[in-house]
N, C-alpha and C positions, 0 to 999 in steps of 0.2 A: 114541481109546483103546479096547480091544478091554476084554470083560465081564471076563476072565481078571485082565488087568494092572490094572485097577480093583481087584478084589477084591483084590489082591495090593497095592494101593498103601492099600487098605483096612485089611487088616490092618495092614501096618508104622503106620500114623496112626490106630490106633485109639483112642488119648487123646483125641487131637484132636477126631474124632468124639463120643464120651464126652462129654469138657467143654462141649462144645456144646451136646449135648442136653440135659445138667445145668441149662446158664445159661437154655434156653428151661423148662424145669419152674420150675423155679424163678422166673422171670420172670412163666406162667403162676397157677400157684400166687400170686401175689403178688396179681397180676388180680382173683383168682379169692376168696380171704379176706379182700381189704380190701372187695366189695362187701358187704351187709346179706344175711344170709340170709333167705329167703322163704318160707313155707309159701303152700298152695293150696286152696282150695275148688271146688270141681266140682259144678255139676248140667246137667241134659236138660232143656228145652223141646220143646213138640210143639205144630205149629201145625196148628188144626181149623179146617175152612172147612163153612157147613152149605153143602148142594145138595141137587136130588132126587134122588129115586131113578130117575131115567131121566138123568143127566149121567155122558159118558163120561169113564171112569174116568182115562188116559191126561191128559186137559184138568185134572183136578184132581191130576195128582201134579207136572206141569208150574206150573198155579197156588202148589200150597202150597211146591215148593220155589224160585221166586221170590219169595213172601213170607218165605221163613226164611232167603233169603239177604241179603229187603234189612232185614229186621229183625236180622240179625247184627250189620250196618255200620248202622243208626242207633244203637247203643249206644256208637257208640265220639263221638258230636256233642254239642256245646255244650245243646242243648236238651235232649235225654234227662241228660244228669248233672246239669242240674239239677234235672230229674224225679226222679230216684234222690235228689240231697240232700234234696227235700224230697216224699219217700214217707213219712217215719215213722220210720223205723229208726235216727234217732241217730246218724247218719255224723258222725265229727267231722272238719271243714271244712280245721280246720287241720294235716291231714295233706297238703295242696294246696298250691300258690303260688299266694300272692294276682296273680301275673302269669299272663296269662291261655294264651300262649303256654309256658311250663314248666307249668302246671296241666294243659294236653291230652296233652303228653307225657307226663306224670306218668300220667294217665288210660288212654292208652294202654299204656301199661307194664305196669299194674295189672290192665289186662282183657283179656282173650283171649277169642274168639268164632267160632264154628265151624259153618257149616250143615251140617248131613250131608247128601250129593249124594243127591237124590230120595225122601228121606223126611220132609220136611218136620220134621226135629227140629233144636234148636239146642245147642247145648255152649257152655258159660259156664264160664271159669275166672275167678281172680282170685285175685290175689297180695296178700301182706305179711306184713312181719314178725312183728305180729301175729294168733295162728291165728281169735281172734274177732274182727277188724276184716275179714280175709279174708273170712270167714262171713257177716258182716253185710251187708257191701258184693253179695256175690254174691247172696244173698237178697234183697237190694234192688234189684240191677237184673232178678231173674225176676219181683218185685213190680209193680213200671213196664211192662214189657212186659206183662203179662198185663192190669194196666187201664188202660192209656196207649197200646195199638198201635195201636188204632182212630187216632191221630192224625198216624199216619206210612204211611198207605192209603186209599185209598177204598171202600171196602167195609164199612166200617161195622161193627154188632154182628152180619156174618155170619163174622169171623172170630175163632178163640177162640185163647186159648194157655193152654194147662197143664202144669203141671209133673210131668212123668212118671219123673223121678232128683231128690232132694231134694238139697240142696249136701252134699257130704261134703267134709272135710276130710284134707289128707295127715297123714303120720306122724309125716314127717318133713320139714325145708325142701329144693323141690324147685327154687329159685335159691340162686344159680349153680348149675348142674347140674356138681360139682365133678369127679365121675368122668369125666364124657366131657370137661370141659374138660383135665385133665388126661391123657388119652389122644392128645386132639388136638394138647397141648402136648408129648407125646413124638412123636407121629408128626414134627410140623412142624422140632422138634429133631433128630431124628434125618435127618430130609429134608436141612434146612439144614447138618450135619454130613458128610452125603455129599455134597453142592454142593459146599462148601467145600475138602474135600479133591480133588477132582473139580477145581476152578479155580487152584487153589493145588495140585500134586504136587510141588513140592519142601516 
């Protein structure tokens, strides 16, 4: 079928079309407000390594952002969350599953972690419903890694981490991210409305 007699078989089925991309919004849309809305916390870590003053320079930006990559991915392990439950901060437990395999996921879900490529700093988000359980939980795991890293490397008290962005909090809930879910649920409607008429022309 040539582009011409498409568009033309477009227009006369233009309903058709339409109603399609309708039923995917709206199917979207459905997706999209039955899950819990989410706010986010955000802060920056920055990992410091002492050396002298004659260590070339190259060796330690290679160093620290292998440690801030593998300190990204031990926040997301068994060991570290329960470092974070029991830093101090009051995390309450029973936002978890007592099943250990939905409790990771749940974990996962919750935390986001991000090296930034060759500067040794880390991005922590964390999610929930709650905008001061987000806050607390993110505060808690920059807590843990700051006096807890030593135990996930070999290097001892010659590597530090601090906190160089403090957790800020969003404005507004930033799951579902409802605007683009919703644009995608028109694209994909609109996609599958042109399929359709495209496989079906009578």
């Amino acid at each position: 079928m040539e582009y011409k007699q498409f568009m033309n078989l477009v227009s006369q089925r233009k309903l058709t079309v339409f109603v399609i991309t309708v039923v995917f919004l709206i199917a979207v849309s459905l997706v999209t407000f039955l899950q819990p809305l989410r706010y986010s916390a955000t802060s920056t870590l920055l990992v410091v390594q002492n050396y002298g003053p004659n260590t070339d320079a190259y060796n330690v930006s290679r160093s620290n952002q292998f440690l801030s990559n593998l300190l990204a991915q031990v926040v997301y392990t068994d060991s570290f969350y329960d470092k974070v439950m029991e830093s101090g901060y009051n995390i309450n437990k029973n936002i978890f599953s007592a099943d250990t395999n939905q409790r990771k996921r749940q974990w996962q879900d919750m935390v986001y972690t991000h090296a930034i490529a060759d500067t040794g700093m880390i991005t922590i988000k964390t999610y929930h419903q709650n905008k001061a359980t987000a806050d607390k939980i993110n505060q808690a795991i920059a807590y843990t890694l700051m006096t807890k890293n030593s135990q996930y490397h070999g290097l001892g008290d010659n590597v530090k981490i601090k906190v160089i962005n403090e957790s800020t909090l969003s404005d507004w809930p930033v799951k579902p991210n409802i605007i683009l879910n919703l644009i995608l649920g028109l694209i994909a409607g609109l996609a599958a409305g042109l399929y359709y008429v495209y496989l079906f022309p009578a």
